[in-house]
C-alpha positions, 0 to 999 in steps of 0.5 A: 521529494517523492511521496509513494503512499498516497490516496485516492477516491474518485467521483463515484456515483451511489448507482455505479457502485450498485453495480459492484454490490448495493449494500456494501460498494463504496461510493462518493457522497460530496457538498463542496468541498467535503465529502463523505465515503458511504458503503451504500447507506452508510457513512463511512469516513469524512473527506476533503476534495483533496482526495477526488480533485486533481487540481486540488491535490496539485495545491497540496503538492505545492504547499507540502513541495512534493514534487512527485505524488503516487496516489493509490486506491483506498484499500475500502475500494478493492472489492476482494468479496465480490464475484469477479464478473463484477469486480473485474469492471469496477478495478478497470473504472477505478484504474481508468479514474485514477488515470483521470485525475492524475491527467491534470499534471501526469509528471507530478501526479502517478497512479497504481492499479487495483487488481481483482485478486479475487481471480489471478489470471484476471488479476494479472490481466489487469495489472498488465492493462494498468500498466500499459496505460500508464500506471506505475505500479500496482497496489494489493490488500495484504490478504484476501479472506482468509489467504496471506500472501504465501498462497499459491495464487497471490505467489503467481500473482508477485512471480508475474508482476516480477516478470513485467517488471510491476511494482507492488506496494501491499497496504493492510486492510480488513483488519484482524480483530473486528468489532469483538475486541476493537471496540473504539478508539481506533484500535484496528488501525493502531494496533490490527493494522501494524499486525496485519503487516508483519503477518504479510512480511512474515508469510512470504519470509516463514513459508520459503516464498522469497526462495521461490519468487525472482529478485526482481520482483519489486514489492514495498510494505506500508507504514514502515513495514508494521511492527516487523522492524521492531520484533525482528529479533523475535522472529529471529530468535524463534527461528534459532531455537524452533524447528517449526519456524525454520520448516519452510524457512531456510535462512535466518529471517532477517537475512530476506530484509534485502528482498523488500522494501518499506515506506516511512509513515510511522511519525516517530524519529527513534522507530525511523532510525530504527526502521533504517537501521534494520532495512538499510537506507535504500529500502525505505521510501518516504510515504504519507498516507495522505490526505487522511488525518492518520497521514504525515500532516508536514510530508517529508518532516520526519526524514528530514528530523530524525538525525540521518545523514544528509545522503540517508535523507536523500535516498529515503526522499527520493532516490529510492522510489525514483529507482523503486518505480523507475520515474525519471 
């Protein structure tokens, strides 16, 4: 069992994120073993060691039989707002930490990097360094400020990770909303979060991008895709009947499913089976989102319950992120 979407974040101390920003850098707060991430002096969400500890991550491993685990920034950690001659320092200390973390069993445990979007040709750099000490892939936010995916930058960005044969899983964050209208309850994460992602899918679909980026490029969207499964037909339909959405868009939207892939972390059999039947069982990857508590508390169960056939839950357990990152 391969586990795809995972996190991570290190033992980083309040005075190095001073160096990123003061007020808003994350940083690692830990008794034992809790923990909590602050942004400066502010709490920002409970943790367990789980999350630092690689010793302590190849325990869940075991208890989960995950044979292979991909942990990757927590999105809280990509520092898009800050100036590059600052960010581009701390991406390297988080690749360089991950890569540490993972060290206590470098078979098992894998890592991808995180890129200063913020500044593409140090982007590119950085994924290509990543890579080259051992990363698997990289992880991107789905937007930076107020630029999706079809940006210019960002579309040099995927071209390149195409080029050096770099997976990308794009994770939303920042999400759309804010505190105005998504007061309490969790609501960015359940209902901005799954919006974030379709917008993400849907602007490299709608704006002609896949015409333009190569084949090659491997790129995975978190948590099933978002709500993109569920109102393909939409996007569809609109396309059929408005000249508007097709302006940039040569083809029928769901004819691009074949240029990406999703991982499986939305906890419902039906949506599985419905998430499958749209992408295709070789365009979805197991994903946890663990160790948070949104994340799959039994790993793999899903897959395993939601009445696919035998060698659909094989290639959505491994198969596919075997091929998907090139692991052996």
């Amino acid at each position: 069992m391969i586990d795809i979407h995972s996190h991570f974040f290190p033992r980083i101390s309040q005075a190095e994120a001073a160096r990123l920003d003061p007020q808003r850098a994350p940083w690692l707060h830990t008794a034992g073993r809790e923990g909590q991430i602050m942004l400066g002096e502010r709490p920002f969400r409970p943790v367990y060691d789980a999350l630092w500890d690689g010793a302590r991550r190849l325990e869940f491993l075991e208890r989960q039989g995950i044979d292979i685990q991909i942990m990757c920034a927590t999105p809280v950690m990509f520092a898009y707002h800050a100036p590059i001659e600052r960010a581009l320092p701390w991406a390297q200390l988080m690749n360089d930490r991950a890569l540490e973390m993972a060290a206590i069993a470098p078979q098992r445990l894998k890592v991808l990097a995180q890129v200063p979007l913020q500044d593409i040709d140090a982007a590119c750099r950085e994924a290509s360094r990543a890579r080259d000490c051992g990363h698997v892939g990289v992880q991107i936010g789905n937007h930076v400020g107020a630029l999706d995916l079809d940006n210019a930058g960002l579309l040099v960005f995927l071209a390149h990770c195409a080029a050096e044969g770099i997976p990308v899983l794009v994770h939303p964050w920042d999400m759309m909303g804010g505190e105005e209208r998504m007061k309490k309850w969790m609501l960015p994460w359940l209902v901005a979060m799954p919006a974030e992602t379709q917008l993400a899918i849907l602007s490299l679909i709608l704006s002609g991008a896949f015409e333009r980026l190569p084949r090659s490029l491997k790129i995975c969207f978190a948590h099933g895709g978002g709500s993109f499964a569920y109102l393909l037909g939409r996007v569809d339909n609109a396309w059929e009947q408005r000249d508007i959405v097709r302006e940039d868009c040569p083809n029928k939207p769901s004819s691009y499913v074949d240029r990406f892939y999703v991982d499986s972390a939305i906890f419902d059999a039906a949506a599985l089976r419905l998430l499958v039947g749209t992408m295709g069982s070789e365009r979805v990857m197991l994903g946890s989102d663990s160790p948070f508590p949104l994340g799959e508390q039994e790993v793999g169960s899903l897959i395993r319950h939601a009445g696919l056939a035998p060698v659909q839950q094989q290639q959505l357990l491994s198969a596919n992120a075997r091929q998907f990152f090139n692991l052996a």
